[in-house]
C-alpha positions as CSV (number, residue, x, y, z in Angstrom):
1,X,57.4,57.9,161.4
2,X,56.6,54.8,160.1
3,X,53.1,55.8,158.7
4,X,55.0,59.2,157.1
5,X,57.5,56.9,154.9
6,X,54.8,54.3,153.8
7,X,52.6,57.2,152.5
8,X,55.7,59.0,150.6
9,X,56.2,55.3,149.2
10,X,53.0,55.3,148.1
11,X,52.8,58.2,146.5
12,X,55.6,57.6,144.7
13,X,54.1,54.6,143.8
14,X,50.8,56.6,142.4
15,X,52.9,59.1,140.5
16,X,55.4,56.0,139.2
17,X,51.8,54.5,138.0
18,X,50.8,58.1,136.5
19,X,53.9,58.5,134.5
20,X,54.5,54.8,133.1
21,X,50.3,55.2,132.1
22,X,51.0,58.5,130.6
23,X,53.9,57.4,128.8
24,X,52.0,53.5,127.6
25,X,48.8,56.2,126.3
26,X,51.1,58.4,124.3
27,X,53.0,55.5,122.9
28,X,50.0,53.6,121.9
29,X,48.8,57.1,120.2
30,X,52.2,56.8,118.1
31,X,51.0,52.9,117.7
32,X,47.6,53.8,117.0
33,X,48.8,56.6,114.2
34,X,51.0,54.3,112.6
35,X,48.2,51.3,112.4
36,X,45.7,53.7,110.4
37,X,48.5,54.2,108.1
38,X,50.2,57.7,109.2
39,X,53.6,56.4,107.5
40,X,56.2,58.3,109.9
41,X,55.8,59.0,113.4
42,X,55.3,62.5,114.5
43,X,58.1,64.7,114.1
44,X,60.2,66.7,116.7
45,X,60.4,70.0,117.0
46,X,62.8,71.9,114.5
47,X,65.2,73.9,117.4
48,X,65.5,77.6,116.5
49,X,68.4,79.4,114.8
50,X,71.9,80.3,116.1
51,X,71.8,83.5,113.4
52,X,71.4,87.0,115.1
53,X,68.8,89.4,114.0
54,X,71.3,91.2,112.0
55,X,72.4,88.1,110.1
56,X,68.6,87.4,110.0
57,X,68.1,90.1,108.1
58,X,71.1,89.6,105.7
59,X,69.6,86.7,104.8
60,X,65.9,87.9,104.3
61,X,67.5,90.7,102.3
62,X,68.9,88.2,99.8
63,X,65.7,86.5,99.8
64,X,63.6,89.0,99.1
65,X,65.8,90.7,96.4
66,X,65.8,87.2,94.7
67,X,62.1,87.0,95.0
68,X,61.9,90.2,93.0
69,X,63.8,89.2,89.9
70,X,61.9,85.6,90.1
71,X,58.6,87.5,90.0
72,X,59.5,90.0,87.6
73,X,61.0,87.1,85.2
74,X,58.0,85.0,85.6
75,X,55.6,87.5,84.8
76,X,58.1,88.6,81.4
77,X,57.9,84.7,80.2
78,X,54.7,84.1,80.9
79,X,53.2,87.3,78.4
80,X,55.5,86.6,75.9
81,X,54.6,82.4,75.9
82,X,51.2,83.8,75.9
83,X,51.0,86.5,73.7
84,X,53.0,84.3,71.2
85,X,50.6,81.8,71.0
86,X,47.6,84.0,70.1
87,X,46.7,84.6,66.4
88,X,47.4,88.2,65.6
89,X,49.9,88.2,68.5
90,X,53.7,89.9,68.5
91,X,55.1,86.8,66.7
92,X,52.5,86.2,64.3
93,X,51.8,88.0,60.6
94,X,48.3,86.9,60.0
95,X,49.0,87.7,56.0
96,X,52.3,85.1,55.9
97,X,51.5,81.1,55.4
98,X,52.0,79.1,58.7
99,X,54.5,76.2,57.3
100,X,53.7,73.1,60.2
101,X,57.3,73.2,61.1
102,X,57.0,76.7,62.4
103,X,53.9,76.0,64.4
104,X,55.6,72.6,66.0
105,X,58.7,75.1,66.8
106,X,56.0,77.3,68.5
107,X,54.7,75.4,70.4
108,X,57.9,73.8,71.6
109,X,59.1,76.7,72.8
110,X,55.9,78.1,74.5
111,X,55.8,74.6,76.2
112,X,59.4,74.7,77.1
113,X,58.8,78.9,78.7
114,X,55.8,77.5,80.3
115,X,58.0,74.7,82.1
116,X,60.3,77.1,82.9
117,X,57.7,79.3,84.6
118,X,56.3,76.8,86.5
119,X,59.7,75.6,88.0
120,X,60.5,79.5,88.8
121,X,56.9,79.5,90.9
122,X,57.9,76.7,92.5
123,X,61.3,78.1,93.2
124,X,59.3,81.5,94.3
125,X,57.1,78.9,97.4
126,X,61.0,78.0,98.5
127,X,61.9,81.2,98.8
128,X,58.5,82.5,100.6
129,X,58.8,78.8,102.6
130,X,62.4,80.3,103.7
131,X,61.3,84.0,104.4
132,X,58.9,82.5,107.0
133,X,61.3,80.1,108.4
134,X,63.3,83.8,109.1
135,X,59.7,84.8,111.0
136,X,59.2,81.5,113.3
137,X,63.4,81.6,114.1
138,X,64.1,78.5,112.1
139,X,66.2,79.4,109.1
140,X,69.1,77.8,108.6
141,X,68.3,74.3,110.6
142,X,68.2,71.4,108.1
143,X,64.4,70.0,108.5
144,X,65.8,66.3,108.0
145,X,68.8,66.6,110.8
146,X,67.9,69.5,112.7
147,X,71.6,70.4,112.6
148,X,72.5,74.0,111.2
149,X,72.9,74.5,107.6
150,X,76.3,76.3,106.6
151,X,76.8,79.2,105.6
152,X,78.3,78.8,102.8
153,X,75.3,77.3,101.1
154,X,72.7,79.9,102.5
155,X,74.5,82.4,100.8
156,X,74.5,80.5,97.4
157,X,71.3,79.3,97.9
158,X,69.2,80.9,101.0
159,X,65.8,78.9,100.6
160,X,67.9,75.6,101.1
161,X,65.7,73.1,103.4
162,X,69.0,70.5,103.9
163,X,72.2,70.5,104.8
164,X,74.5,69.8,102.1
165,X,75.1,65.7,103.1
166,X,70.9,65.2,103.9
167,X,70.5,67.3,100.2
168,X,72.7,65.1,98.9
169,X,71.1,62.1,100.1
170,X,68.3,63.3,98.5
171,X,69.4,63.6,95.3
172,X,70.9,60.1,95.5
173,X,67.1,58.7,96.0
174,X,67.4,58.2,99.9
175,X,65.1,60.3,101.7
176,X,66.9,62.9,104.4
């Protein structure tokens, strides 16, 4: 009886041993990561979504109708910033003088539809970023506190990544 107990003891003792090395090795890993200059340690999982399918859907719905109007708008600025600014083009009469103001007002305004393009395309990755969220069963799970985003702003804005107090902090400078 007395041989039985001392051989449970030890292994416990062995598996004790196992565990505390297993858990030293993958602590040093985090050490090791951060010493070569990975600057956060690694992230936890983001859980998966509360929303049913239907509500799922809802919301890819309203995703993908927005994405529609955001493409269709992009590709409308961009030809007219484009076709503006060639000689000959729509808004050009090649036998009128240029006066230099016109041509700075030009090109203001094909800069300033160019910026506006480019934040639309960005706004276009959020929205495909979201739609696959939707696919992998995390939409709607703020990526900074892993706690659900509310309704309320999914339906104003369904690509949001925060919750409304981690966006916040955001925008304050602070990172979520």
């Amino acid at each position: 009886m007395a041989k039985k107990k001392s051989a449970k003891t030890s292994d416990k003792g062995a598996a004790k041993t196992n565990r505390s090395s297993q858990s030293s090795s993958s602590a040093s890993g985090v050490a090791d990561k951060l010493a070569q200059g990975d600057p956060q340690p690694p992230e936890r999982p983001t859980p998966k979504t509360k929303f049913s399918e239907e509500e799922l859907d809802e919301y890819r719905q309203l995703l993908l109708a927005k994405r529609a109007e955001l493409i269709g708008d992009v590709d409308h600025m961009t030809n007219e910033a484009l076709r503006n600014s060639q000689p000959g083009g729509v808004g050009s009469l090649s036998k009128v003088p240029i006066h230099m103001a016109d041509v700075g007002s030009d090109n203001w305004e094909q800069e300033f539809t160019l910026g506006l393009v480019a934040n639309e395309r960005q706004r276009l990755k959020e929205i495909d970023a979201a739609l696959q969220r939707i696919a992998d069963r995390t939409y709607g799970i703020c990526e900074a506190t892993h706690k659900p985003i509310g309704k309320q702003r999914l339906r104003a804005t369904p690509w949001a990544r925060y919750c409304i107090e981690s966006a916040r902090e955001k925008e304050l400078g602070g990172t979520p």
